[in-house]
N, C-alpha and C positions, 0 to 999 in steps of 0.2 A: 713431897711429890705425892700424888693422886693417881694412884691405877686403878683403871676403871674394865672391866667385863662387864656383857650384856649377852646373859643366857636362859632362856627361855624355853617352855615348849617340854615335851614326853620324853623326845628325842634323846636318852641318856649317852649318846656318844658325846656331844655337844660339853655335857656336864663331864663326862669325864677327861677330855681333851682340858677344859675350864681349871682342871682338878691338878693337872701337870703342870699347865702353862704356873699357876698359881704358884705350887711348890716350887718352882723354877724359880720365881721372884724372890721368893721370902727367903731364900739361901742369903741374900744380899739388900734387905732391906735396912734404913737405919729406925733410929727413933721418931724422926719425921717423915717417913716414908706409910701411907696405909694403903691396902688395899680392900676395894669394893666390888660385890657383887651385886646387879640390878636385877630379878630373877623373878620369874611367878612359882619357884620349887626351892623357894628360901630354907625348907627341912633338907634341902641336900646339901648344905653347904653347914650345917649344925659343927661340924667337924674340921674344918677347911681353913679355919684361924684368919677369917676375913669380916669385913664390916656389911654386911646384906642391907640392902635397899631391894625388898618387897614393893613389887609390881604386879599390878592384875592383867589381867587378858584383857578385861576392857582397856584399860589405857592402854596397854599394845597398839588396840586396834586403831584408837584415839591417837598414838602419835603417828600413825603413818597416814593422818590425813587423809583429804577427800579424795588426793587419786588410788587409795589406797597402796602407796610403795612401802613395802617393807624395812629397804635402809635407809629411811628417814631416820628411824626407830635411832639408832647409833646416835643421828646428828642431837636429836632432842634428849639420850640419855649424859652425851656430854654436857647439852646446858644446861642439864638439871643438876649434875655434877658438881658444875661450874657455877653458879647460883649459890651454891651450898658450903662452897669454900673458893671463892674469886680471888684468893693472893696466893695460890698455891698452883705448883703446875701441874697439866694435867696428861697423863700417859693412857692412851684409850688403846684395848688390845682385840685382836679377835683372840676365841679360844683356841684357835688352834698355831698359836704359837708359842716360844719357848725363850728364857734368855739366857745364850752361852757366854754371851759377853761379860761387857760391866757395866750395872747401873752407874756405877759414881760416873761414868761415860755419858752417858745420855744425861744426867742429872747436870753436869759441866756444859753440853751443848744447850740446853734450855736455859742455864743459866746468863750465857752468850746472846739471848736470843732467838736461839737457831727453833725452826720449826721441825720435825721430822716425821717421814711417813717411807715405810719399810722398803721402798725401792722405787727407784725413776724408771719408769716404760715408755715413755717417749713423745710421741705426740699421737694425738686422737685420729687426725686426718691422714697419718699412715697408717693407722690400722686399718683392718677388716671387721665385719660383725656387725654389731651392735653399738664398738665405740665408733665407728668409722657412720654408721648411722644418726649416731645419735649428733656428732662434730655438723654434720651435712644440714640437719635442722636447726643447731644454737647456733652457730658460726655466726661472730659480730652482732650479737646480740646481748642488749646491756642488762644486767641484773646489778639491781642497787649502786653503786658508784663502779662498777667492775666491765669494761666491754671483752667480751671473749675472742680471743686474738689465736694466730701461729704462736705466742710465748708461752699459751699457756698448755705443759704438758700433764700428760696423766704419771700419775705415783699408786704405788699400791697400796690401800687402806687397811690394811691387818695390822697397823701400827700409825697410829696419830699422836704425834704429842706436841703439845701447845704453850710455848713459856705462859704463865701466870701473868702476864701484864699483858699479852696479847690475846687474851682466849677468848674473852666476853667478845670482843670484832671481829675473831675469825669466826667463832663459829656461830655468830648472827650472820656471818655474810654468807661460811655455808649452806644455813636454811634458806637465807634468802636465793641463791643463785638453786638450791635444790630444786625449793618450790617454782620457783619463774620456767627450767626448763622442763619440769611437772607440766606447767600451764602450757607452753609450747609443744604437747606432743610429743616430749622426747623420751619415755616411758622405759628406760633399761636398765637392767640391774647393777652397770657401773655407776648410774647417773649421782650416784652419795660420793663414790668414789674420787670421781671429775669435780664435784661441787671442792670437796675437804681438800684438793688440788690444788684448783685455784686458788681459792682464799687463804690458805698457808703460802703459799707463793708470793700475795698480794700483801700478806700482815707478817710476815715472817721471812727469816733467811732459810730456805728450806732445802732441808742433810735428806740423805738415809741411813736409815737407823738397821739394816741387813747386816752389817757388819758385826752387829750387838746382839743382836733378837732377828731368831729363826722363824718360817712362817712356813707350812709342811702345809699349802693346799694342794699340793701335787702328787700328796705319797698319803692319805687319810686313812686308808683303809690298815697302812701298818704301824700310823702312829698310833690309832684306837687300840689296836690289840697290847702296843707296848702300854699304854694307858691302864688298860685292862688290867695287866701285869702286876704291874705296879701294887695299884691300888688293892688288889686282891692279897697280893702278898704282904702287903702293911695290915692289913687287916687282919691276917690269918696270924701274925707277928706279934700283933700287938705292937707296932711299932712306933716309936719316941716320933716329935716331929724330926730331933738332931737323925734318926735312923732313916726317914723319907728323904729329907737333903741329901745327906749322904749316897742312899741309893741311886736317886736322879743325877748322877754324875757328867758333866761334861764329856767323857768318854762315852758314856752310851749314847747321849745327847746326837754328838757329830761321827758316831755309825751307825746314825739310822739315816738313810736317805729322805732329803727332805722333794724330792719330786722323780718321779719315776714315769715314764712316757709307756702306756701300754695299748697296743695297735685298735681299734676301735671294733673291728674282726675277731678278736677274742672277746669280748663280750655279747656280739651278737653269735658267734657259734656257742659261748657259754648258755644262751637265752636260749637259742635253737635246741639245743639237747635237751635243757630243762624241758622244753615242751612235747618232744618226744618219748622222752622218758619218765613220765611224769608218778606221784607218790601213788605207792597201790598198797593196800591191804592195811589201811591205816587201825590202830587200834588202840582203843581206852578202859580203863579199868570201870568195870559196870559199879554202880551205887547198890549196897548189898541190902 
């Protein structure tokens, strides 16, 4: 199997979230198991006991196409992927998840088959937003052999994975249904999400993989610090990789909360005070 990350950009919380989920994996990887990083900040993963796939900013820019959408970027770093090893399956993660489960689990469902993407949300035409917008404009419109119907629901994309005999068709049908509702106007930032949806629905028997592998977009600001931790404290250790496993424990793992609801009122009175109170008497050591 093929685990695939795609992290990019200044942004070091990204890389350090990349840095946990990572260690989380390789507690349980076998001898046929590798993992890959796609990256433009390939000297940060020097350390990280992973296979780097160096990426520039221009082709960043270059894979999100002419409408310029950003999660194209995911779809195009799978089939570069998948180009590069076509008999092997393919486990695509965002970084800000974790696995408490078991691989040999997931590694058994793709074996089956089975498609998986980290949780089933339901259908597009009951939501509100963006997907309930964006359903309004594709609704029964065909992309490549695929018409888009009531069947076909939204799954959450922090977790894609592709048995190996289906990958090369899903995820051209991905691009393709990407790009077509691109061309329709349908401009949102699920819209990678909805595409990697369908077309594992359409090529595959399609699980969710929540039960195996955690995905904490709802609690970031505390998974970063535990991140931080971490890696700080390996550091300052000198610590074995056997001592990083170790520390990263299932225990700590599921008592960190993976989503926490915080009223939208405490941020804007947090914003309002900053502005009232804002830094004074700032001061630097002069050049002697």
């Amino acid at each position: 199997m093929n685990i695939l990350y795609v992290v990019f950009g200044d942004n070091l919380s990204y890389h350090l979230e990349a840095y946990l989920s990572i260690r989380s994996f390789q507690k349980q990887l076998t001898a046929n198991d590798r993992i890959f990083v796609l990256t433009t900040k390939p000297e940060y993963y020097r350390h990280a006991h992973v296979e780097i796939l160096p990426i520039t900013e221009h082709q960043i820019l270059d894979w999100q196409g002419p409408h310029h959408f950003f999660f194209r970027i995911k779809i195009l770093a799978m089939d570069y992927l998948q180009k590069l090893y076509p008999r092997e399956h393919l486990l695509y993660l965002d970084s800000d998840t974790f696995l408490y489960g078991s691989l040999e689990i997931i590694r058994k469902r793709l074996n089956e088959g089975k498609g998986l993407m980290h949780i089933h949300e339901g259908h597009p035409s009951k939501m509100s937003g963006g997907s309930l917008k964006m359903w309004n404009i594709v609704k029964g419109h065909t992309y490549g052999e695929i018409t888009l119907s009531k069947k076909h629901d939204m799954w959450n994309a922090g977790v894609t994975a592709i048995p190996a005999c289906k990958a090369e068709k899903t995820i051209a049908a991905s691009l393709t249904i990407c790009d077509g509702m691109l061309n329709d106007g349908a401009n949102t930032f699920i819209l990678e999400q909805y595409s990697s949806s369908v077309s594992l629905a359409e090529n595959t028997i399609l699980a969710e993989a929540a039960d195996q592998i955690g995905h904490y977009w709802g609690n970031k600001a505390e998974w970063e610090l535990l991140s931080k931790e971490l890696l700080l404290l390996s550091y300052m250790k000198e610590s074995s990789l056997e001592e990083e496993f170790e520390a990263i424990s299932n225990k700590l793992l599921l008592s960190t909360p993976i989503y926490v609801h915080k009223p939208s009122i405490a941020a804007k009175l947090h914003k309002q005070i900053d502005s009232l109170f804002p830094k004074r008497n700032v001061r630097y050591l002069k050049e002697q």
